[in-house]
Backbone bond lengths (Angstrom), bond angles and torsions (degrees), N, CA, C in turn:
res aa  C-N    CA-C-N  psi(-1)  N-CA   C-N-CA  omega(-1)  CA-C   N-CA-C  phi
1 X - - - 1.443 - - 1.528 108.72 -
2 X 1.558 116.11 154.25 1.843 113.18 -171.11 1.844 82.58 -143.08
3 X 1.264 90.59 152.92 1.710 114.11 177.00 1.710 76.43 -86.02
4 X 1.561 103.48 122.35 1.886 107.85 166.22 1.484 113.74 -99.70
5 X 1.360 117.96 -16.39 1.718 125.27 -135.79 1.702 97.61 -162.60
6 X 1.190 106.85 140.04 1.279 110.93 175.09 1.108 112.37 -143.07
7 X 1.326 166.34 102.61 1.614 157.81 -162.18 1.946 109.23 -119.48
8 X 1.285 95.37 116.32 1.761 103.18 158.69 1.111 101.45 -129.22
9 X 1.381 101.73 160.78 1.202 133.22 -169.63 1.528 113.64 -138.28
10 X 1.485 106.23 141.44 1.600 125.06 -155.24 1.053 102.27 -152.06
11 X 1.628 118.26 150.81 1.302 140.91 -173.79 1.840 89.37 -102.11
12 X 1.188 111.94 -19.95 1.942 106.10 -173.59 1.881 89.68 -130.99
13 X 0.886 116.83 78.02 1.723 126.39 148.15 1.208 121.92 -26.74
14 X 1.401 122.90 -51.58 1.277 131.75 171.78 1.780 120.81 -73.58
15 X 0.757 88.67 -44.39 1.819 108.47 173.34 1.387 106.99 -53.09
16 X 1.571 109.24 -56.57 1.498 85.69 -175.22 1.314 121.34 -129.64
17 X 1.803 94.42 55.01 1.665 113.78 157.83 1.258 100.05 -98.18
18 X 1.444 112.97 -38.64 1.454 102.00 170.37 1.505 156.30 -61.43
19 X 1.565 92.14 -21.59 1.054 129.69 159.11 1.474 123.59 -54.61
20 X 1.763 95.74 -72.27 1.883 103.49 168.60 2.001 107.18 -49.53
21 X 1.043 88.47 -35.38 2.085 94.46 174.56 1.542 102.46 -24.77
22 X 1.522 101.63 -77.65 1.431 116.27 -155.41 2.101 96.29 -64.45
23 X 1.145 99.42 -25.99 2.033 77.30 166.79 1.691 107.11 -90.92
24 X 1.074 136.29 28.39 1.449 130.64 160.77 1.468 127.06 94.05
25 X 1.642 91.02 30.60 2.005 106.38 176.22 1.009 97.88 -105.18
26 X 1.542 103.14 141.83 1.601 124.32 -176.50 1.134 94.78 -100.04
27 X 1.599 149.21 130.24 1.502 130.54 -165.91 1.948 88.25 -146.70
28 X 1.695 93.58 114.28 1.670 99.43 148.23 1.396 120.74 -83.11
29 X 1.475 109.63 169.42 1.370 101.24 -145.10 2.218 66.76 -131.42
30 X 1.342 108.93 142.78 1.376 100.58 -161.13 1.675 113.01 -169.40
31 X 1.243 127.91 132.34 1.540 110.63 163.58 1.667 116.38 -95.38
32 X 1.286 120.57 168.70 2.026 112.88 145.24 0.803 104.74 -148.15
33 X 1.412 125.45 131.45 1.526 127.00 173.60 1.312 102.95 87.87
34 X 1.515 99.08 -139.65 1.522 96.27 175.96 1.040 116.71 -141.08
35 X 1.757 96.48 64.30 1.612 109.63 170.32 1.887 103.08 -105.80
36 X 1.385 86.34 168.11 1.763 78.51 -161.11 1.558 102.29 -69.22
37 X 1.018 108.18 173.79 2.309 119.71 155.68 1.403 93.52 -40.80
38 X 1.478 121.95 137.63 0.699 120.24 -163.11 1.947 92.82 -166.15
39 X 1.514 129.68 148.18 1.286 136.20 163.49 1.626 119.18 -68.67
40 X 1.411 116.01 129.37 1.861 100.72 -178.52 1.481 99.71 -125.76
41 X 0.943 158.81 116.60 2.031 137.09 136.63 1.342 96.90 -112.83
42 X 1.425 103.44 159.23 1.110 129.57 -161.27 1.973 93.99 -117.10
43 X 0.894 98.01 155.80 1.792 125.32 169.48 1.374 116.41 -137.05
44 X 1.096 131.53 131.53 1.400 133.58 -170.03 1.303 121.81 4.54
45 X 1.586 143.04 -93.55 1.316 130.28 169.92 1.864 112.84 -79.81
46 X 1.168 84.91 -4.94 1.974 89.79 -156.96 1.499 109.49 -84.20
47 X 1.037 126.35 146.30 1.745 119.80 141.86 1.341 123.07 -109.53
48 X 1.426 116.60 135.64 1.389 128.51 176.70 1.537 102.72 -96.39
49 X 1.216 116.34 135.83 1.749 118.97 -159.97 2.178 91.43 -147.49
50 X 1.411 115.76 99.73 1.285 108.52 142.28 1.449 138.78 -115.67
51 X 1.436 88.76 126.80 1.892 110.84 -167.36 1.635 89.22 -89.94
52 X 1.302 92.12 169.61 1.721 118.38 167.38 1.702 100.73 -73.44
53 X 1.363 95.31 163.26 1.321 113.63 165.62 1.458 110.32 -60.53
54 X 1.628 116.99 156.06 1.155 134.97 162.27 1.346 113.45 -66.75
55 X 1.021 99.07 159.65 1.747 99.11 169.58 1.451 124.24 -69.16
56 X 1.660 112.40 -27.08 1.256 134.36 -167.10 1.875 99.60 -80.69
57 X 1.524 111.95 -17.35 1.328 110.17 -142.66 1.905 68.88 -99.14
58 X 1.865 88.67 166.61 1.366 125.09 178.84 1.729 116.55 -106.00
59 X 1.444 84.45 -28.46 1.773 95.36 -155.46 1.247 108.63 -165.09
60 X 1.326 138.62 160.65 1.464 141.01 150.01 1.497 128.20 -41.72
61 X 1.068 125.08 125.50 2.007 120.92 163.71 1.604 103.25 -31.03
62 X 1.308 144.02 89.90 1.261 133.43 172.22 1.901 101.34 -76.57
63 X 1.506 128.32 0.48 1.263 123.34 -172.61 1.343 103.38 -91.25
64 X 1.171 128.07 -51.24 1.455 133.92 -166.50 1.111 90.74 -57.39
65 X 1.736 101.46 122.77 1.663 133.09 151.90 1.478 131.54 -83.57
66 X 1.337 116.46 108.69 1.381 104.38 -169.47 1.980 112.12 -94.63
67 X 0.938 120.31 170.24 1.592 121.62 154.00 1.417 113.91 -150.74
68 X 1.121 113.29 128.38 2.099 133.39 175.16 1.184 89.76 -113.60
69 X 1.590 112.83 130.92 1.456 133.78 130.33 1.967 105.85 -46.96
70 X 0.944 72.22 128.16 1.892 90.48 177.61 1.860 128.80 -83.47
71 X 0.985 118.57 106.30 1.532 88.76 177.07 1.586 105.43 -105.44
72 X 1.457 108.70 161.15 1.603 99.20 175.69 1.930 90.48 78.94
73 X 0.625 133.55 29.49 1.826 128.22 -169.49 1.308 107.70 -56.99
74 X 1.592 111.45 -59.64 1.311 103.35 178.02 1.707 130.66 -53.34
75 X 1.384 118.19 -49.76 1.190 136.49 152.55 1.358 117.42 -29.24
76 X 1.634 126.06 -68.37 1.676 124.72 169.07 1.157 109.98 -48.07
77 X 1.935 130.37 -27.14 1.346 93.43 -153.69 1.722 93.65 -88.98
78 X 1.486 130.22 -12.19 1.277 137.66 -150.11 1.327 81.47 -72.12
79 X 1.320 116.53 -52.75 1.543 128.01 -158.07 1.844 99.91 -61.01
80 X 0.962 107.43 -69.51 1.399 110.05 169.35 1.852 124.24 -20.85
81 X 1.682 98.96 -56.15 1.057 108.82 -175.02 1.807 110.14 -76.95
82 X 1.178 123.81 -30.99 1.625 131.74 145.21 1.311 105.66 -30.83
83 X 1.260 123.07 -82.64 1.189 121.83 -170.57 1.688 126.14 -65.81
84 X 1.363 100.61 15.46 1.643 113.59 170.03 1.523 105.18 46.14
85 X 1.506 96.17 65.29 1.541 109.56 178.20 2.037 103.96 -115.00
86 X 1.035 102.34 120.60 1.791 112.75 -172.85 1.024 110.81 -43.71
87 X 1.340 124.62 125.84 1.846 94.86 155.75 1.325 113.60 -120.49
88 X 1.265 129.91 123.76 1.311 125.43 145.79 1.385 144.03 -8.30
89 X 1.272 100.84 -60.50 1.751 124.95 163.63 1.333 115.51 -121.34
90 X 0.942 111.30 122.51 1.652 123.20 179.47 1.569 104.86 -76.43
91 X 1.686 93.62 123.56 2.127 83.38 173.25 1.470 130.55 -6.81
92 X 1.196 146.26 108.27 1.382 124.52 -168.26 1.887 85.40 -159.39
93 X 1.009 93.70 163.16 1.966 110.64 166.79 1.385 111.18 -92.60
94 X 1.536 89.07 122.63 2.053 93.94 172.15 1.282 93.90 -137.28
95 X 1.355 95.96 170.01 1.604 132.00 167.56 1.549 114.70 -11.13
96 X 1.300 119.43 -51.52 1.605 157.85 159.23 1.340 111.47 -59.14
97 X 1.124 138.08 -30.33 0.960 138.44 -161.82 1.462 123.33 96.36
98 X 1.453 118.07 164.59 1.667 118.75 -176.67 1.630 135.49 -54.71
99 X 1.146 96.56 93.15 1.898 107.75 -153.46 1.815 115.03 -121.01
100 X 1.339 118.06 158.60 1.131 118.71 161.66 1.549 113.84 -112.16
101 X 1.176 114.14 169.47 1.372 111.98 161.17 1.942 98.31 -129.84
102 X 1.423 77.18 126.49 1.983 95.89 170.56 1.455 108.05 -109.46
103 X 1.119 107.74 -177.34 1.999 128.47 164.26 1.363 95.66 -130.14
104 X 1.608 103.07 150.54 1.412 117.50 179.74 1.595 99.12 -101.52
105 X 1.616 119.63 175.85 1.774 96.49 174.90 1.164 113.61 -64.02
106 X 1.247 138.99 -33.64 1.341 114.49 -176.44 1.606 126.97 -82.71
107 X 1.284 98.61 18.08 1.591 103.05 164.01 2.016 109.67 102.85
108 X 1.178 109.56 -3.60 1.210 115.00 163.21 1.239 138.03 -68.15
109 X 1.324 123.27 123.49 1.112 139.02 -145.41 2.021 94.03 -72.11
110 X 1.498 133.22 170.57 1.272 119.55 175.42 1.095 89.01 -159.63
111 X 1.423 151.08 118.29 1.583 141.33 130.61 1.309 121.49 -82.74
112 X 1.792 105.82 129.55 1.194 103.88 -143.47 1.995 91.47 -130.38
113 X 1.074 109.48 115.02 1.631 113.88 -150.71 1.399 98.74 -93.10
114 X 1.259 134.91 146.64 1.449 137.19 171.38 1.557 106.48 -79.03
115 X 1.392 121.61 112.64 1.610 114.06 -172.23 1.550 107.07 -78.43
């Protein structure tokens, strides 16, 4: 089995393609059909895709936990920390291996592993 598809959803689309940017997504910006403009990059088999909110929606998934293997680790996290991005866990070695934990803007949690 392969993760093919990944979908978040955001009240700021732009915000947090830019965001995923600085960890190493290349993101077209794109419609099909008649789903709205919407963010796409791909990672090896996967695509990461953020659309706007639904109409139905209030807010972002603040539950969904993500984790990326990192490349460049040291480098993202400087950048990260430039860009006055929180972290939860400060670079450190765990169980898992050598990881941070960030938030994305909408409050999502991210562990982001040094590959």
């Amino acid at each position: 089995m392969e993760l093919r598809l990944l979908v978040i959803r955001t009240a700021e689309p732009e915000k947090l393609a830019k965001f995923y940017t600085i960890l190493g997504f290349t993101f077209d910006y794109h419609k099909h059909g008649n789903s709205p403009f919407h963010y796409s990059a791909t990672f090896g088999q996967t695509v990461l895709e953020i659309y706007p909110l639904t109409k139905s929606q209030t807010g972002a998934d603040k539950n969904l936990r993500l984790g990326f293997g990192i490349d460049n680790f040291d480098n993202i996290i400087d950048e990260l920390k430039e860009n006055n991005i929180s972290f939860l866990l400060e670079p450190t070695q765990t169980d898992f291996g050598f990881m941070a934990i960030i938030e994305d803007p909408d409050g999502r949690k991210l562990e982001i592993s040094k590959k």
